[in-house]
C-alpha positions in Angstrom: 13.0 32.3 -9.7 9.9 30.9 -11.2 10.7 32.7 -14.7 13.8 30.9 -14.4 11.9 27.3 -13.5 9.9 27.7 -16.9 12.7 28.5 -19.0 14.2 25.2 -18.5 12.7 21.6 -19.9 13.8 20.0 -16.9 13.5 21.2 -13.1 16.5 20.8 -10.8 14.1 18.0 -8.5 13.9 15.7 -11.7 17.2 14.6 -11.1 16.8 10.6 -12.6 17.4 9.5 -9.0 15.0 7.2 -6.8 14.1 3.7 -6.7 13.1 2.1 -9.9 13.8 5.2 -11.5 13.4 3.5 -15.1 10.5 2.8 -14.9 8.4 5.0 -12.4 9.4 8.6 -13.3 7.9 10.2 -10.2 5.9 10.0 -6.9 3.4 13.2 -6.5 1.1 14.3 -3.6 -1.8 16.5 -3.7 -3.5 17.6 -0.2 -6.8 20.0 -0.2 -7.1 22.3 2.4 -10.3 25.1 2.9 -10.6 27.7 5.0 -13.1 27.4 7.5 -14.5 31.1 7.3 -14.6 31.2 3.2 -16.9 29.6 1.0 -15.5 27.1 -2.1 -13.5 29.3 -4.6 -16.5 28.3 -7.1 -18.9 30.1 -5.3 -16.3 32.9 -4.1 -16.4 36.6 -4.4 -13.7 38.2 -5.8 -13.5 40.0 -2.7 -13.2 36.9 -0.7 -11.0 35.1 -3.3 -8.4 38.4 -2.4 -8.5 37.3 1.4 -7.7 33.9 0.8 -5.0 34.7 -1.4 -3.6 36.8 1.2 -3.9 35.4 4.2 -1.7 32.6 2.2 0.9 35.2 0.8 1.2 36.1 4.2 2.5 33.2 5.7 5.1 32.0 2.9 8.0 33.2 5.2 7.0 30.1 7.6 7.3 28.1 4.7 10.9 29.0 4.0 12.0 28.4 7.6 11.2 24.3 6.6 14.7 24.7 5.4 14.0 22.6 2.0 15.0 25.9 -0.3 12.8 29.4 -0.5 9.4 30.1 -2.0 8.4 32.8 -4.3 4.5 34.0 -4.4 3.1 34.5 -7.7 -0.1 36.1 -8.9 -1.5 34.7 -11.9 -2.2 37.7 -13.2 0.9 38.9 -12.9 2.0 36.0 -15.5 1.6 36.5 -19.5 -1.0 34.1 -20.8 1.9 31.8 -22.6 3.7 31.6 -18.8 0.2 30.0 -17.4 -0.1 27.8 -19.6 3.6 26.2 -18.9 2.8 26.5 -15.7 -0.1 24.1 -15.6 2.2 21.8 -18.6 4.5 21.6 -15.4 2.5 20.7 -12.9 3.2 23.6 -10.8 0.0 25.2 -11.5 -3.3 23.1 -13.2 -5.2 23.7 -16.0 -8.2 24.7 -13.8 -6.4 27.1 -12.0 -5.4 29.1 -14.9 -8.6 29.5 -16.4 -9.7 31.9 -14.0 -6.2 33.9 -13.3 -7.8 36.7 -11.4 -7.5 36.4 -7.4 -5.5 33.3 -8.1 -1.3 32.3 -7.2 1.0 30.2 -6.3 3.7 29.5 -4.0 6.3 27.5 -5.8 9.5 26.2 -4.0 13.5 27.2 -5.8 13.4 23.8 -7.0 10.1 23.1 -8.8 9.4 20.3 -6.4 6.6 21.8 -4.7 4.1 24.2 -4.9 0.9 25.3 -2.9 -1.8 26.6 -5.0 -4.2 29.2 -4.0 -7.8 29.0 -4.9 -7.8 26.6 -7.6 -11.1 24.2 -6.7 -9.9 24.4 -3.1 -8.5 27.5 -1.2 -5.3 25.7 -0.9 -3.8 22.3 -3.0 -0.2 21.6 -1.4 2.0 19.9 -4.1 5.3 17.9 -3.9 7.0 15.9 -6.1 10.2 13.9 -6.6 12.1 11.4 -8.8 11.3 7.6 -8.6 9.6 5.7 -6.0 9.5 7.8 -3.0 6.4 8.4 -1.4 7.3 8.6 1.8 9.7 11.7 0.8 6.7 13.5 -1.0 4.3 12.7 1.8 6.6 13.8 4.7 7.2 16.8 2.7 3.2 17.5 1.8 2.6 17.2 5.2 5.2 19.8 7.0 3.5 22.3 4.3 0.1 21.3 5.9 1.4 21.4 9.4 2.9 24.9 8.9 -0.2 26.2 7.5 -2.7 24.5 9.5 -0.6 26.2 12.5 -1.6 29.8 10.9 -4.8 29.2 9.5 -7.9 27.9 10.5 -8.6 24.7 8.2 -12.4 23.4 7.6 -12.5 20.6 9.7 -14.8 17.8 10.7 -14.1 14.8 13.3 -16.7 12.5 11.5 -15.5 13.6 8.0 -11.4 14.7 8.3 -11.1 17.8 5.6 -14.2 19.4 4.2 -13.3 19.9 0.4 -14.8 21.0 -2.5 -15.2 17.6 -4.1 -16.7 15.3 -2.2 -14.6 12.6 -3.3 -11.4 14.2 -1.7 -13.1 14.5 1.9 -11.7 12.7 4.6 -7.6 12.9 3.9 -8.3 15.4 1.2 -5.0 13.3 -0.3 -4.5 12.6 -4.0 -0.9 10.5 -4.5 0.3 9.5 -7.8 3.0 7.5 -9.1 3.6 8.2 -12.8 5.4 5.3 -14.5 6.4 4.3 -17.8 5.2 1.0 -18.9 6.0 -0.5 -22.8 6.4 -4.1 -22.0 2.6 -4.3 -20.5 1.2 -2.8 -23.6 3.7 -4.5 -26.4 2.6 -8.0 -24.6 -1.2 -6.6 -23.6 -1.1 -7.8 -20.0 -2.5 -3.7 -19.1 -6.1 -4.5 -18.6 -5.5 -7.2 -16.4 -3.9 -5.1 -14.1 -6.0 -2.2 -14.1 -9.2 -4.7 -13.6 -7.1 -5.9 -10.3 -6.1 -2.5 -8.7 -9.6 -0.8 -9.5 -11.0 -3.6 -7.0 -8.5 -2.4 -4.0 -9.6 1.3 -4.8 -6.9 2.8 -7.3 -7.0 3.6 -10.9 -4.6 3.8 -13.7 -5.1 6.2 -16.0 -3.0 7.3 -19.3 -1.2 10.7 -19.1 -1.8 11.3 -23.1 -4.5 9.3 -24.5 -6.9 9.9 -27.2 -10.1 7.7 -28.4 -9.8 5.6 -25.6 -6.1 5.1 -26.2 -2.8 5.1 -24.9 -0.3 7.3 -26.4 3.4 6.8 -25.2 2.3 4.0 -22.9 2.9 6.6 -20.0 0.4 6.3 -16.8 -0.5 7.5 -13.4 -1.7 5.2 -10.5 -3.7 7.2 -8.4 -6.0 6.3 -5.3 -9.5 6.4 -5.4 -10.5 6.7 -1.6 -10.2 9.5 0.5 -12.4 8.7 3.6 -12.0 6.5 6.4 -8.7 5.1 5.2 -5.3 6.7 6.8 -2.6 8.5 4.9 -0.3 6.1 5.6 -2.4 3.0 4.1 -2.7 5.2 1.4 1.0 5.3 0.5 1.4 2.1 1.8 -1.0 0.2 -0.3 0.3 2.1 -3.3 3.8 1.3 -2.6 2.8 -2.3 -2.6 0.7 -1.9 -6.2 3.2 0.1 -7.7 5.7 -2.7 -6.8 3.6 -5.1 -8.5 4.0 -3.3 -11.8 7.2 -2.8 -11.5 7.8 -6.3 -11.5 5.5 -7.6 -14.3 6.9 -4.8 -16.4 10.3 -6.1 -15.4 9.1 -9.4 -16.8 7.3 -8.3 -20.0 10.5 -6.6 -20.8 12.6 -9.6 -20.5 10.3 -11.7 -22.7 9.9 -9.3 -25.4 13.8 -8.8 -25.1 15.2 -12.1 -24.8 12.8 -13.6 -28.0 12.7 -10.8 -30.6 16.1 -9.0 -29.7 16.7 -8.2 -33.6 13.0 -7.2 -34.0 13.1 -4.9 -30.9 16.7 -3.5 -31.9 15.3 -2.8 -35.7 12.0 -0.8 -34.0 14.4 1.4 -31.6 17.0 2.1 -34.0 14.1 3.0 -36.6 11.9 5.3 -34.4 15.6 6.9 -32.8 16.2 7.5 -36.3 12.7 9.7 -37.1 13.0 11.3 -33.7 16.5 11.9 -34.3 16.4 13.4 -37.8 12.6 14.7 -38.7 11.8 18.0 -39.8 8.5 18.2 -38.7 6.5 16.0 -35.7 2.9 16.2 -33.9 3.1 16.1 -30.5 1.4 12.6 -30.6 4.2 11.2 -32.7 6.4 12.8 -30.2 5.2 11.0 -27.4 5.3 7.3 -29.0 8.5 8.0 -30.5 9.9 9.3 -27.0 8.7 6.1 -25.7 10.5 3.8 -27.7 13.8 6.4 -27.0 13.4 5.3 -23.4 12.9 2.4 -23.6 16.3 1.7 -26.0 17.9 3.6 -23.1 16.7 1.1 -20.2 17.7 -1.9 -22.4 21.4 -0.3 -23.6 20.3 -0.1 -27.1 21.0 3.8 -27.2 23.2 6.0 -25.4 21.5 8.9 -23.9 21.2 10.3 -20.3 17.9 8.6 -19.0 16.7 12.4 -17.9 17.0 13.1 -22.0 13.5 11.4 -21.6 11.5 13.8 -19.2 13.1 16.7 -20.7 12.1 16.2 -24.5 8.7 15.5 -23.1 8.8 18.9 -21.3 9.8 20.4 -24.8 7.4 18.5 -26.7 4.4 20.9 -25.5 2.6 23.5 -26.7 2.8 25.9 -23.6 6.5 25.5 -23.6 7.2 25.8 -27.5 5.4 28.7 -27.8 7.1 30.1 -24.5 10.4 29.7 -26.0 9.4 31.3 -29.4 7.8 34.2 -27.0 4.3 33.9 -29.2 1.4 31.5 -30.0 2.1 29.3 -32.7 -0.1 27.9 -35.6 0.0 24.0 -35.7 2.6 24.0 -38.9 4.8 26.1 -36.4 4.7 24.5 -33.9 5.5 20.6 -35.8 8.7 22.5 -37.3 9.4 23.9 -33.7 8.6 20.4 -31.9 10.6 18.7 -34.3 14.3 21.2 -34.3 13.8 21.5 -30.3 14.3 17.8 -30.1 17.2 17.6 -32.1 18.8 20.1 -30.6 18.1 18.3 -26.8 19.0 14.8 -28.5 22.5 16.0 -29.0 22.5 18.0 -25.5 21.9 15.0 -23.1 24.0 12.6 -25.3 26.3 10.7 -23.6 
């Protein structure tokens, strides 16, 4: 099942559906959980590493009686190096977590949407995921994954603090959401900074998924909250919800603008970067991501006729881990440009309308 989750650019959960789905591409939770009776995997034997990761094997059956699809339990060691690495690409496992393989797994869900690692920096991280703007779906399903295990296993628990974790900055809720969205139209018109000055005052931060030098590649980014303790779970999501909604809508505007008084100009840069992506032979994985960009964003505005999941699935196939699982072998950089580059062709034409 998981084998057959890797092989794939795009996981049956990312589905295009969900509100605002052109411009917020998901909602994701993440909630730490620790063992009361074990120290922090950091400082863990391997001999106590091996009981966490059973006592969680064990109870995967209760998972599948949630009724949301079955779960498979996977050792990391059990995975060839190339499959970890497109495991942590696809956010099912992290690049932290597969660093250290031994004593380490996951329990991953048919669909890709969720997945419960096992001693990554915490004895458990519970993960959901799903299209759009839904929080509410990703929390309610993050938190009957937490209710089922806290049932079987004794979580580290404090009634001044909420969940002990291994970062102090997740104690309390031990909840990490995120809403990844795409966002052209602030950074063509520069009105990002201004909003990232705002939400880092009500305790959130926007950060960019590729960046490098201190910039944004492929104007794609990740609001994430900032504040763990003495704040509920649902003030979390509902502040979020209100933030995201907020970006939404000045994206929405910068759009318009940028649309309604340089129509040619935009229409000559879509066409002309659809073109390169379209046709190169060979393309860096930074190039990639600004050209895929502009793809999407000649989608949302009708310029181009593609499937809008054409986007996350050429992202999926514009990485390292997964080029070089499909070729079954590491790849030099010159390799893996010519492999980037035919791999998106070859999508391009499969998602075209």
């Amino acid at each position: 099942m998981l084998k057959d989750l890797l092989k794939e650019p795009l996981a049956p959960w990312q589905n295009g559906s969900g509100d605002v789905s052109d411009i917020v591409l998901d909602s994701r939770i993440r909630v730490s959980r620790n063992l009361k009776k074990y120290v922090f995997p950091s400082k863990a034997t391997d001999e106590e590493l091996a009981a966490v990761l059973a006592e969680g094997e064990r109870y995967l059956p209760s998972l599948n009686l949630l009724g949301h699809g079955t779960y498979e339990a996977v050792a990391l060691t059990d995975l060839t190096p190339l499959e970890r690495e497109v495991l942590a690409e696809r956010h099912i496992s992290s690049a932290t977590q597969i660093k250290t393989p031994a004593q380490r797994g996951v329990m991953v869900r048919q669909d890709g949407a969720v997945s419960v690692l096992i001693n990554e920096d915490d004895h458990f991280c519970i993960q959901t995921a799903a299209p759009g703007l839904q929080l509410e779906q990703v929390w309610d399903e993050a938190s009957q994954i937490d209710d089922t295990l806290e049932s079987k296993l004794n979580f580290a628990f404090r009634d001044d603090f909420g969940y002990l974790t291994a970062s102090p900055s997740l104690t309390g809720t031990g909840l990490v959401a995120g809403v990844t969205l795409h966002l052209p139209g602030l950074v063509m018109m520069k009105r990002l900074n201004r909003i990232v000055q705002v939400i880092t005052k009500l305790g959130f931060a926007i950060c960019g998924l590729y960046s490098e030098r201190n910039e944004y590649i492929g104007n794609l980014f990740q609001v994430t909250n900032q504040v763990t303790l003495g704040i509920s779970e649902e003030d979390i999501l509902k502040q979020m919800k209100k933030i995201v909604g907020q970006i939404v809508q000045e994206e929405r505007n910068c759009r318009s603008l940028l649309w309604t008084h340089n129509q040619n100009a935009m229409k000559d840069r879509l066409f002309r970067n659809y073109g390169v992506l379209s046709q190169a032979w060979m393309m860096q994985l930074d190039e990639a991501v600004e050209l895929l960009s502009d793809f999407r964003l000649a989608i949302d505005l009708g310029v181009i006729q593609e499937r809008p999941q054409a986007y996350p699935a050429l992202l999926t196939a514009a990485g390292p881990g997964y080029l070089q699982y499909q070729a079954g072998r590491e790849l030099n950089g010159e390799e893996l440009d010519l492999q980037r580059a035919q791999t998106l062709r070859q999508l391009l034409r499969t998602y075209a309308v």
